[in-house]
N, C-alpha and C positions, 0 to 999 in steps of 0.2 A: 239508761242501764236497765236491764230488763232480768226478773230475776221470778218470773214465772215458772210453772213448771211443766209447760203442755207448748203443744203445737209451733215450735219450731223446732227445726232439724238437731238432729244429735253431732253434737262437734266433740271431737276428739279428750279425752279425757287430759288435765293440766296434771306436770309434777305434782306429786302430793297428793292427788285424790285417790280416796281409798278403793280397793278393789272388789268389797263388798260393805255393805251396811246393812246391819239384821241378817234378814234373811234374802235380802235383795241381791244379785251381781251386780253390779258397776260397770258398765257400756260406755259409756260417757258424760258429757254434759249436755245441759236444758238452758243455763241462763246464772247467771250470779247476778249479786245485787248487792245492798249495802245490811240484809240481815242474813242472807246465808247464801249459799248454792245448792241450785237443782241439778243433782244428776238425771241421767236414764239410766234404768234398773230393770232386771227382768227378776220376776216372782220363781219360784220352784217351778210351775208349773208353765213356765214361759211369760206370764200376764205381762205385757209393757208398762212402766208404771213411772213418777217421777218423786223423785226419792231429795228432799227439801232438807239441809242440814244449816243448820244457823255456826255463824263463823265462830269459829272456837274462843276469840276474845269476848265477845258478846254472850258463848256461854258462861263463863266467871262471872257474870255481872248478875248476881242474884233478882235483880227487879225485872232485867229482862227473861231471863229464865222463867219468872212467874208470866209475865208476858205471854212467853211462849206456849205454858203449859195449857196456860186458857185459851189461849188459840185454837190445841188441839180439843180442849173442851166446846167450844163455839163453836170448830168447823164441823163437828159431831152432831150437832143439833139442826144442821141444815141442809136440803134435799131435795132436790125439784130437776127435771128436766132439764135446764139449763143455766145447769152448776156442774161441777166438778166434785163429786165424790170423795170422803175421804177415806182412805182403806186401813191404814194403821197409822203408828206412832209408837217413842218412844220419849218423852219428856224429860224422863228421868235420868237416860248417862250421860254419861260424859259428851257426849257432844249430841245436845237432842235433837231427835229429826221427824218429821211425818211421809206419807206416802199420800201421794190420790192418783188416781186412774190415769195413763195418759190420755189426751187428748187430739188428733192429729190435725193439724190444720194450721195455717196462718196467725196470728196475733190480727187484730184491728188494724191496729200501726202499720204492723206488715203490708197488709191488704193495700192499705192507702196510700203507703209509699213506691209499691208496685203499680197502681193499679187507677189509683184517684177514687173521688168517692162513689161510695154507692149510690145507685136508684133504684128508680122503681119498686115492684114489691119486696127486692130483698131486702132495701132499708127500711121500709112500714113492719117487713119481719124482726130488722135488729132491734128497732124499737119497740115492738111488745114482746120479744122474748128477750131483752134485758130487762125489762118492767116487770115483768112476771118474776125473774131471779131476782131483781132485790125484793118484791113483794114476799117470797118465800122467805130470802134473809132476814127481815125485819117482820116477819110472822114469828118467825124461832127467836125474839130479843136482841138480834144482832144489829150491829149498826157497819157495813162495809169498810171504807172511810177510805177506802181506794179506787173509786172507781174509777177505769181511766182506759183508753184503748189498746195498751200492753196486757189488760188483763181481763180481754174479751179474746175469744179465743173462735175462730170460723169455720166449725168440721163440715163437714158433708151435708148433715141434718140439721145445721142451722148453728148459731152464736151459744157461745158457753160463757156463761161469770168463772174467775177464777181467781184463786189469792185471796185466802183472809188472813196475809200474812201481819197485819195490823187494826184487824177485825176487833173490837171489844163490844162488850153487851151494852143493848139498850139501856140495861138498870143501873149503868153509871161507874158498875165495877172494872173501868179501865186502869189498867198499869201501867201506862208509859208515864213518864218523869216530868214533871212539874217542868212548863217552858219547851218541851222539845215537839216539836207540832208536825206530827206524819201526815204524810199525804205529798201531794205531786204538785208544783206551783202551779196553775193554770185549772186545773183539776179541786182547789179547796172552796169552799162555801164560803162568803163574805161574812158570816158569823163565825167563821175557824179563825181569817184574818184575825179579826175584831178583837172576841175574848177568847179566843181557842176553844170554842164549845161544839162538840158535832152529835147528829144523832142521823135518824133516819132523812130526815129533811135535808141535809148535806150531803146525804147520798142521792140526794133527787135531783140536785145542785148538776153534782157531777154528771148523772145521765143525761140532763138536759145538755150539757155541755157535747154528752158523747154521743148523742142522734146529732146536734148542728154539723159539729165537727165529720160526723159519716158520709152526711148528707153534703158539706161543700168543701171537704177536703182542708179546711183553715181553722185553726181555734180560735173559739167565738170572741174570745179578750186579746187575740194576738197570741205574738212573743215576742221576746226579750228579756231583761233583767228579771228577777223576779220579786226585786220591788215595785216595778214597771207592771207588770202583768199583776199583781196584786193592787194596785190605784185601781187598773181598769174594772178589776173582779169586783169590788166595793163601790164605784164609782159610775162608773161606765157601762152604756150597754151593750151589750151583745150582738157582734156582726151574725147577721142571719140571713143574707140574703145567698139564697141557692136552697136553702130551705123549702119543699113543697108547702104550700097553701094547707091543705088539708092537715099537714104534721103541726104547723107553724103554732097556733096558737098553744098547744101541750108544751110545745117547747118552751115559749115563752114565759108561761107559769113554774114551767120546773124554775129556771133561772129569775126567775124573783128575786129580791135582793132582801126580803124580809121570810124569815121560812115558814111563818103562818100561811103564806099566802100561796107557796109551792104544794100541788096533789100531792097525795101520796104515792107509794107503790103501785097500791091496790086503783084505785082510778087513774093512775098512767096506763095502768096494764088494760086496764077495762076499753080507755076510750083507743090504744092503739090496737086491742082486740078490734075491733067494730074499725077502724080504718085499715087494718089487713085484709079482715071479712070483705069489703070493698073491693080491694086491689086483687083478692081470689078470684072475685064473681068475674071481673073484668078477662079474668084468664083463663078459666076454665065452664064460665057458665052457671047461671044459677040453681040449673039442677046436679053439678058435680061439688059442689062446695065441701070439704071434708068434714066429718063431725067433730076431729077435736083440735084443740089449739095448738099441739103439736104438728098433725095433719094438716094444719093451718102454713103453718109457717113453711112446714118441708114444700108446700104446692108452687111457693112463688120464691122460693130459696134459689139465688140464680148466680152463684159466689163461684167464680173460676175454685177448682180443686187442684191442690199442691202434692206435690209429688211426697207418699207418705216414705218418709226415713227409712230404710231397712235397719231393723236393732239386732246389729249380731259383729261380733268381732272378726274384723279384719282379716280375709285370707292368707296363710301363708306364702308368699311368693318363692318364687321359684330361686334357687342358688342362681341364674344368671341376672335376677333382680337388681337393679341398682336401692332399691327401698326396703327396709325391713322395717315388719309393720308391728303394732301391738303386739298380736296374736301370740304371737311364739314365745313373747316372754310370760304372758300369763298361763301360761302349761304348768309351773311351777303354783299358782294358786290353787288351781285344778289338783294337781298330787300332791298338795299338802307339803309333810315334814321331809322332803327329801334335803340332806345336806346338802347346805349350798348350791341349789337352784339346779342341781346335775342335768332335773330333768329339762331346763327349759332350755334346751342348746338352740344356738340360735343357728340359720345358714350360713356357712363361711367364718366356722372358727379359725383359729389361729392359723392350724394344718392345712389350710386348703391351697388347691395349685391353683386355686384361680384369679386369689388375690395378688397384686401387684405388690413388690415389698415396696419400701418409700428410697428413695435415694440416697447414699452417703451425704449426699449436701445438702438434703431437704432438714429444714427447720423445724425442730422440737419444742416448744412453749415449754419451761418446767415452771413451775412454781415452788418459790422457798417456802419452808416450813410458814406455817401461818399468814403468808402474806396474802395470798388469793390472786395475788401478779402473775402474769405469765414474764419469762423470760427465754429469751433464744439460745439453746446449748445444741452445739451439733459436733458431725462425726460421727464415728463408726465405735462399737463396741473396745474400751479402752482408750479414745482419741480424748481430746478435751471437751470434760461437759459431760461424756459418759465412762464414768467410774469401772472399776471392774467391782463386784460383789464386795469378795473382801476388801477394798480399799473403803467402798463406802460405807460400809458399816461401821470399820474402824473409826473414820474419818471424821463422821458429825452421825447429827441424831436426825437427819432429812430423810422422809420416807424416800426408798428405791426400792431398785427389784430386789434389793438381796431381803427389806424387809417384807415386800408384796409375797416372796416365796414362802416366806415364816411363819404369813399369818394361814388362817386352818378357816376350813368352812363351817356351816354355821352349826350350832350346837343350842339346844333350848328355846322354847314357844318365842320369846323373844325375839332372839338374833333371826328364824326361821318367818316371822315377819316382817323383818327387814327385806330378807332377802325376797320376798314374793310382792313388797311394796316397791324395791330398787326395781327387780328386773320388770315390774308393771309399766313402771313411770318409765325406768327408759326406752323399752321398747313403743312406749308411745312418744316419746320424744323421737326416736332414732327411726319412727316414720318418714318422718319428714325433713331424715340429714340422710343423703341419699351414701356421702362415704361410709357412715359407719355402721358395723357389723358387732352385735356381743357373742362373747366368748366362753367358750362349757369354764363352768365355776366361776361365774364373772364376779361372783360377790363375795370375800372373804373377810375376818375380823383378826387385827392381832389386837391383841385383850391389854396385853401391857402399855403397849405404846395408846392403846384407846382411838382405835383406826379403824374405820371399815373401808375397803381396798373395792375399785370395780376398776373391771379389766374388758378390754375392747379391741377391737380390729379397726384398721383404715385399707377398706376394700382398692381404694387407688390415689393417686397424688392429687385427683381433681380439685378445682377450684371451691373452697365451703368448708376443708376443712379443718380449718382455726378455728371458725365459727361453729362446726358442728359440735368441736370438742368443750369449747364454752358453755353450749347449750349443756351439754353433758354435763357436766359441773357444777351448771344450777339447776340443775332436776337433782344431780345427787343433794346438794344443801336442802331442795325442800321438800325434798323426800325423808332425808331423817331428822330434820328437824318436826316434820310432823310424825313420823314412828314413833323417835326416840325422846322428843319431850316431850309430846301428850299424850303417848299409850305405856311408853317400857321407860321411864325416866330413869330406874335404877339401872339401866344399863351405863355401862361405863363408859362410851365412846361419846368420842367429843369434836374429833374429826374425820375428813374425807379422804379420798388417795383416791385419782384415778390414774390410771395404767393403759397406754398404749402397747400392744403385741403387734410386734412384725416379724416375719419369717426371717429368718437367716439373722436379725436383730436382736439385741438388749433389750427387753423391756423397757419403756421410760413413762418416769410418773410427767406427767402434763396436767395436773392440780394436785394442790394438795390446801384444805382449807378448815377451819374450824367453824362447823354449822350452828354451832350453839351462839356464837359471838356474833355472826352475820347476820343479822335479825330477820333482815327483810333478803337476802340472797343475793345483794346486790354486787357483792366483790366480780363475779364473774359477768355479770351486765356489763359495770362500768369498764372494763376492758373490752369491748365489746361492738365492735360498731355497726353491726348488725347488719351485715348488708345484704339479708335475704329475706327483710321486711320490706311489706308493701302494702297501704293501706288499701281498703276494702270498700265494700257497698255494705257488709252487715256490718262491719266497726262502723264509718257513717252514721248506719242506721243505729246501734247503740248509743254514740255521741250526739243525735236527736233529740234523744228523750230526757226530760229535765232531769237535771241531779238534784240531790237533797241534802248532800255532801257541801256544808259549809267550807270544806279548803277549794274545791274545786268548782263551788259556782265564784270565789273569791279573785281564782287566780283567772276565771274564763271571763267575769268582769274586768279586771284591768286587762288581762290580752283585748276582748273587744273595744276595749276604749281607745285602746291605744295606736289598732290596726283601720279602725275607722277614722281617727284624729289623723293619720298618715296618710290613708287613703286619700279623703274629703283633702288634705294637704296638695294632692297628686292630681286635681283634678285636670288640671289642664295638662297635663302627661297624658292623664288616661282617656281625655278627651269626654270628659262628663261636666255638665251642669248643675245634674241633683247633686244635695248633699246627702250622701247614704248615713244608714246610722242602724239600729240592730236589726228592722224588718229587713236588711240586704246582706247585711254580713253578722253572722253567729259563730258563735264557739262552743265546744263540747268536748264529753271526753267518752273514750271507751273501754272501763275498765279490762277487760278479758285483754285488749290488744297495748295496753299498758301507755295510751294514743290521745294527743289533744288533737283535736279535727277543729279545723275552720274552715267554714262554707262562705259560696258567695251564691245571693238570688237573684241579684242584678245581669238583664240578659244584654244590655248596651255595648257591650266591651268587643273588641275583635280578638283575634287570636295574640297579636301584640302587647294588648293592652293586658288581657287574662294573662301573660305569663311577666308581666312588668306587677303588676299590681301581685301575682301569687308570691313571687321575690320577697315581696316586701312583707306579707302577711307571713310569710314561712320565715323569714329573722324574727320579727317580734312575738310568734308562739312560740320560736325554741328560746328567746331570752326568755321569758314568762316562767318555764321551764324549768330553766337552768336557776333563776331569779328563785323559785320557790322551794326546788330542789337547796341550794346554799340555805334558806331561811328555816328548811323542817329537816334537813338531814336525811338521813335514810328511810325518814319514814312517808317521801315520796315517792308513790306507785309509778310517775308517768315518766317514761323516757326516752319518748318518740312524739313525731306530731306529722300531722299532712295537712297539705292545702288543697280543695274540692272548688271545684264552680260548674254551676246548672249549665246541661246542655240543651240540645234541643230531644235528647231522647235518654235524659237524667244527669248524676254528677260524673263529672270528669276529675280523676283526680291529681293534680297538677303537681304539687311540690310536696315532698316530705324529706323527712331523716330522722338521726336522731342527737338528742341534746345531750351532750355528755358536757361541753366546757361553754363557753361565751365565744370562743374564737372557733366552731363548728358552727355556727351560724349564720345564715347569709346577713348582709347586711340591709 
């Protein structure tokens, strides 16, 4: 999980993220993690920037709040070359957040999972200008305590340090809580293991760690468990072979297992000065050698460049579009207080001849009051299942159109919030549901019933759309559940109403849900079978990176236990000898894609054997699942999982779905 805020691509903004912060725009997202999310944000003046907000439960917690603040104090005091700048902050509201420069480029990680590791002079480069930034960091008092290839960062001009999202001062004035021990497993100093103690020396740890790893592509202690990977880190030494000759010995002394005996900053930097200086001369000659250590580094800097993001919202497409993107619904943030989102009409409101109406026999999901269930009511205007106005008014207190008509658009800073947060979030949601189209006034309030109403089009009968309008549902829950209980509390609403509009048609609500009591949004998930999910190469690549998340390195230790106990069971199925165990098969998760991933690295198998063996590994991570999901209730994020195995030109990814019971799981 990667929760940086520079150099990976800008991904689509999620329900709930705000539309601006400070003085910043909101463009999208950077990376989430387990202390906040990094947007992209563009300054007044255009500046690209990445805008770091720590999760709103985490801000209540006064120790970490102080945390924070010193953060923005620490990252203040540090500045060199090959850092990452800090530009503002705000510590102090309600949900605190900082800003620093963007940065374009690659991650570490990235690099090496694309790419394999470096050589030549670019790696003698990463090594003394990472050595150079922590020597800056720990000139300023600072001690890192993250250093790790997520938060190296690979521009044009060479590696950038980044994240002192857990940074505290040399002088010992750390706030984190007694027992809770930051940092990445494989990435801590065998004195963090030990007594929990870190200063600058454990960030030389880590470097040593993050030139081997550059340099052969494999972390120097492994992986696996990370009580596993911690024996090796206090115990064991250090695989280094692929390491050049000339790096090797610096390397070795970082990784010392006593931290008397590890350089510093300042003589890491020194002696990988003087073996860069080397690798120049070799390339350009002894009389071109540049004079300064920046010029140093850009001379033999030889890092393929990544295509830089464009940061700008999404173009309007055109009414014969099947996709409506962002764009259109943030018009209404742009002009402010107009009632009820007038101005952000979307293509293809309710009026238009281009839309398809739905059929008299096509299925309407309603949901009863409170439940968050969809159920099947069909028929034609007055047929069974749709009421006429006055009937259902009379009849019960279940939102419909006669009360969608009732309610009035929006009125005061508050509601006028709403309305510019709903039609944000769902016009970035309804990107990527190709049926659905919003509607002029899509957003209205009736105040008594305590409803805010969003209303919608279904451009045609295509296949996606039960699914689209799910998605809709849970972008509305966390959309006001973040407006309306962390900014406008005193507002009165308590639930949602969506409304489907078809021509020649009754309106019909198709949710109706109370967002205050759905904690986590999950009513409209768990209905939900998703079937326009598909696992990825960047979730992959986020379920990689170790978690620190004691539920989820829990549940990914018994999944792996139990999928290698099976495997290793399967051998003469699968026609293997070795007994595999974690260096073959790993598990991981990817928060943003809500995804347990399980890999395989074993290349033996044929295509028979790969989709026998993925079978069996895709039942026991969706039990795992399902298994944890019953044990913590709602307050489990994951509800999907894939099965990946190496090919000969990366992962293929074999099997996924998603875990909603025990009996959706292969066997």
């Amino acid at each position: 999980m990667n929760e940086n805020g520079s150099g990976g691509r800008v991904q689509p903004a999620r329900p709930g993220d705000p539309s601006r912060i400070g003085p910043y725009r909101i463009v999208g997202r950077l990376g989430a993690g387990g202390m906040g999310t990094v947007h992209a944000g563009l300054a007044p003046d255009g500046t690209r920037v990445a805008v770091k907000v720590i999760h709103p439960e985490q801000a209540q917690d006064p120790q970490f709040r102080a945390r924070f603040k010193r953060e923005v104090e620490l990252s203040s005091r540090v500045t060199g070359p090959y850092l990452v700048p800090l530009l503002a902050a705000d510590p102090d509201t309600e949900s605190p957040w900082l800003v620093t420069a963007y940065v374009p480029g690659p991650t570490l990680h990235q690099h090496l999972l694309d790419h394999g590791p470096l050589t030549g002079g670019s790696l003698y480069a990463l090594a003394a200008a990472t050595a150079r930034a922590l020597e800056a960091v720990h000139a300023a008092g600072v001690v890192h305590r993250d250093v790790k290839p997520q938060n190296v960062i690979l521009t044009a001009g060479g590696p950038r340090v980044l994240d002192f999202g857990i940074a505290h001062a040399a002088d010992g004035t750390s706030v984190t809580r007694t027992g809770v021990m930051t940092g990445t497993p494989g990435w801590i100093s065998p004195e963090q293991y030990r007594a929990g103690t870190t200063g600058p020396e454990g960030d030389m740890f880590a470097w040593g760690a993050l030139v081997a790893h550059a340099a052969t592509g494999r972390l120097p202690f492994g992986t696996g468990a990370p009580d596993v990977v911690a024996f090796r880190v206090m115990s064991g030494e250090p695989d280094l072979d692929g390491v050049p000759a000339p790096l090797r010995p610096v390397v070795e002394k970082a990784l010392s297992k006593e931290p008397g005996d590890r350089p510093p900053a300042t003589g890491a930097a020194r002696e990988c000065a003087e073996l860069l200086a080397s690798q120049v001369t070799q390339v350009v000659g002894d009389g071109a050698v540049p004079a300064t250590a920046v010029d140093t580094v850009t001379a033999v800097w030889d890092v393929p460049a990544e295509d830089d993001p464009a940061w700008h919202l999404p173009p309007v497409r055109s009414r014969s579009g099947k996709r409506l993107v962002g764009a259109v619904a943030l018009v209404a943030a742009v002009v402010g207080g107009l009632a009820g989102g007038v101005a952000a009409l979307a293509p293809g409101g309710a009026g238009d001849d281009d839309r398809t109406a739905a059929s008299a026999a096509s299925a309407s999901p309603i949901a009863s009051a409170g439940s968050g269930q969809q159920s099947a009511n069909t028929g034609e205007s007055g047929a069974t299942g749709i009421e006429q106005p006055e009937q259902r008014a009379a009849s019960d207190d279940a939102a419909s159109a006669a009360s969608w008509r009732q309610a009035r658009t929006a009125q005061g800073e508050g509601e006028h919030d709403i309305v510019r947060a709903v039609l944000h979030d769902q016009g970035v949601t309804a990107r990527d549901l190709s049926p659905i189209r919003l509607t002029p006034g899509a957003v209205r309030f009736h105040e008594s019933r305590r409803e805010v109403y969003f209303s919608y089009s279904v451009t045609s009968d295509e296949e996606g759309t039960a699914y689209a309008e799910t998605e809709i549902a849970r972008s509305m829950c966390l959309t006001l559940r973040d407006v309306v209980l962390r900014l406008h509390p005193d507002l009165p609403y308590r639930s949602y109403v969506t409304v489907r509009e078809e021509a020649g048609r009754e309106p019909q609500v198709t949710w109706r849900e109370d967002f205050v009591g759905d904690e986590q949004c999950l009513s409209a998930a768990e209905d939900d079978a998703d079937p326009a999910w598909e696992p990825d190469e960047n979730g992959l690549g986020e379920a990689m990176v170790p978690s620190t998340d004691g539920d989820e390195i829990r549940v990914a230790d018994r999944a792996a236990r139990r999928i290698i106990e099976r495997t290793n069971g399967m051998r003469s199925t699968l026609g293997t000898d070795q007994v595999l165990g974690n260096e073959e098969i790993k598990v991981g998760f990817d928060p943003a894609g809500s995804a347990m991933y399980v890999w395989s690295e074993y290349l033996m198998w044929n295509q028979g054997q790969v989709e026998t063996w993925a079978e069996t590994a895709a039942g026991e991570a969706c039990r795992a699942l399902v298994d944890q999901r019953r044990i913590a209730g709602g307050g489990w994020p994951y509800t999907r999982y894939a099965v990946a195995e190496i090919g000969g030109s990366g992962y293929l990814m074999i099997r996924w779905g998603t875990a909603t019971t025990e009996a959706d799981c292969p066997a």
